[in-house]
MARGU-791385 format. One record per residue (C-alpha): residue number from 1; residue in three letters; y negated, z negated, x negated. Coordinates in steps of 0.2 Angstrom, whole numbers, plus 5000, padded with zeros to 4 digits. Layout:
BEGIN
+------+------+------+------+------+
: resi : resn :   py :   pz :   px :
+------+------+------+------+------+
:  NUM :  ala :    Y :    Z :    X :
...
+------+------+------+------+------+
//
This chain:
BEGIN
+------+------+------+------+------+
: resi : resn :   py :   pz :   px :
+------+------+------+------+------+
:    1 :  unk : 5000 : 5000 : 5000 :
:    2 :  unk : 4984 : 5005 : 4995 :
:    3 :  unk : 4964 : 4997 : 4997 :
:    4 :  unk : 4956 : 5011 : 5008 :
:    5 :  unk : 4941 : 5009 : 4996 :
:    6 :  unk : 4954 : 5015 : 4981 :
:    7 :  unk : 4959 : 5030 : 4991 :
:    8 :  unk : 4953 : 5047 : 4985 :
:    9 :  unk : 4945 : 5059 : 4999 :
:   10 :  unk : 4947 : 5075 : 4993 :
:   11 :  unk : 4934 : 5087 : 5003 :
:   12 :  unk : 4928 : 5104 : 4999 :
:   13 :  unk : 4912 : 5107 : 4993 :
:   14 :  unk : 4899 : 5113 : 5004 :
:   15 :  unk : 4889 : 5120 : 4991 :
:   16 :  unk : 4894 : 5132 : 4980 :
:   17 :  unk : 4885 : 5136 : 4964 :
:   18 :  unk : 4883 : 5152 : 4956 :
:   19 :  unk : 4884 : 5159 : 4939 :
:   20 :  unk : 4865 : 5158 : 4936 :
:   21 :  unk : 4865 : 5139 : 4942 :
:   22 :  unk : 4879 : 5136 : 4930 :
:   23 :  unk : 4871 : 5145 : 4915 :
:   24 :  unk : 4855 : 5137 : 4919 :
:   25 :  unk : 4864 : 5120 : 4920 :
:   26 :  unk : 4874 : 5124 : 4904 :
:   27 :  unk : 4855 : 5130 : 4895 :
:   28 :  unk : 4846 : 5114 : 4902 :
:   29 :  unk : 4860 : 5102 : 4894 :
:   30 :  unk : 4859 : 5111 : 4875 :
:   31 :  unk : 4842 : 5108 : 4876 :
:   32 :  unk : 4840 : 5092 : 4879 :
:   33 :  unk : 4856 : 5088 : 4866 :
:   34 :  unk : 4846 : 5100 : 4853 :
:   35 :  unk : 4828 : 5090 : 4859 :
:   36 :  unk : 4838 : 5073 : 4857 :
:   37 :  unk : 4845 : 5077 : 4840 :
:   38 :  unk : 4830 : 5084 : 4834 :
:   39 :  unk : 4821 : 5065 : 4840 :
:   40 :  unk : 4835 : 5058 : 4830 :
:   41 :  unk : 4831 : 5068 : 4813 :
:   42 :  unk : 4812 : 5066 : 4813 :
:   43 :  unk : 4813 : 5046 : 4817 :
:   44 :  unk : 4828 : 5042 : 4807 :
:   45 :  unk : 4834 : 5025 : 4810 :
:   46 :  unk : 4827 : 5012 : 4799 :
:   47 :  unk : 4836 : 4997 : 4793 :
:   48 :  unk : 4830 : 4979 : 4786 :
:   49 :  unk : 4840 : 4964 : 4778 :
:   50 :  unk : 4835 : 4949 : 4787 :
:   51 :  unk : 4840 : 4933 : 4791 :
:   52 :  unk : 4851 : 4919 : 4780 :
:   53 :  unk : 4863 : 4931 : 4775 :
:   54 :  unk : 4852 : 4945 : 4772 :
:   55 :  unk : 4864 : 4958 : 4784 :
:   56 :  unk : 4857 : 4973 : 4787 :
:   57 :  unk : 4848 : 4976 : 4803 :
:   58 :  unk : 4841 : 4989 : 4813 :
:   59 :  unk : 4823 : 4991 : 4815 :
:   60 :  unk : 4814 : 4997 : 4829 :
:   61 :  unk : 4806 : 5017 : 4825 :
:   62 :  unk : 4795 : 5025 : 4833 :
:   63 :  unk : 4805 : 5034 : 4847 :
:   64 :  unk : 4814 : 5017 : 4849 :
:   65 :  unk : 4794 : 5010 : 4852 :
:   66 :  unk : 4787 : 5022 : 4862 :
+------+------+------+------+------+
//
């Protein structure tokens, strides 16, 4: 026996999505992963030894500011 909410419905979709949906979909998510990557090389992480230990620690950059 099964919880209804643990059920899985399976419905068709009523919207179907065409090629140009897709390939703009596809294009909008490279360019945020090329925008995100880019973010990440221009403000590379920055790291400081702090507290008792001295252990490295990550400080904030500026994308992680802003």
């Amino acid at each position: 026996m099964t919880h209804p909410a643990t059920q899985l419905i399976d419905e068709p979709i009523a919207v179907e999505i065409t090629v140009r949906d897709q390939m703009a979909m596809t294009r909008s998510a490279v360019a945020a992963a090329e925008d995100d990557r880019l973010a990440h090389s221009i403000h590379p992480a920055r790291w400081e030894r702090r507290g008792l230990f001295r252990r490295l620690r990550r400080r904030a950059g500026l994308s992680e500011v802003a």
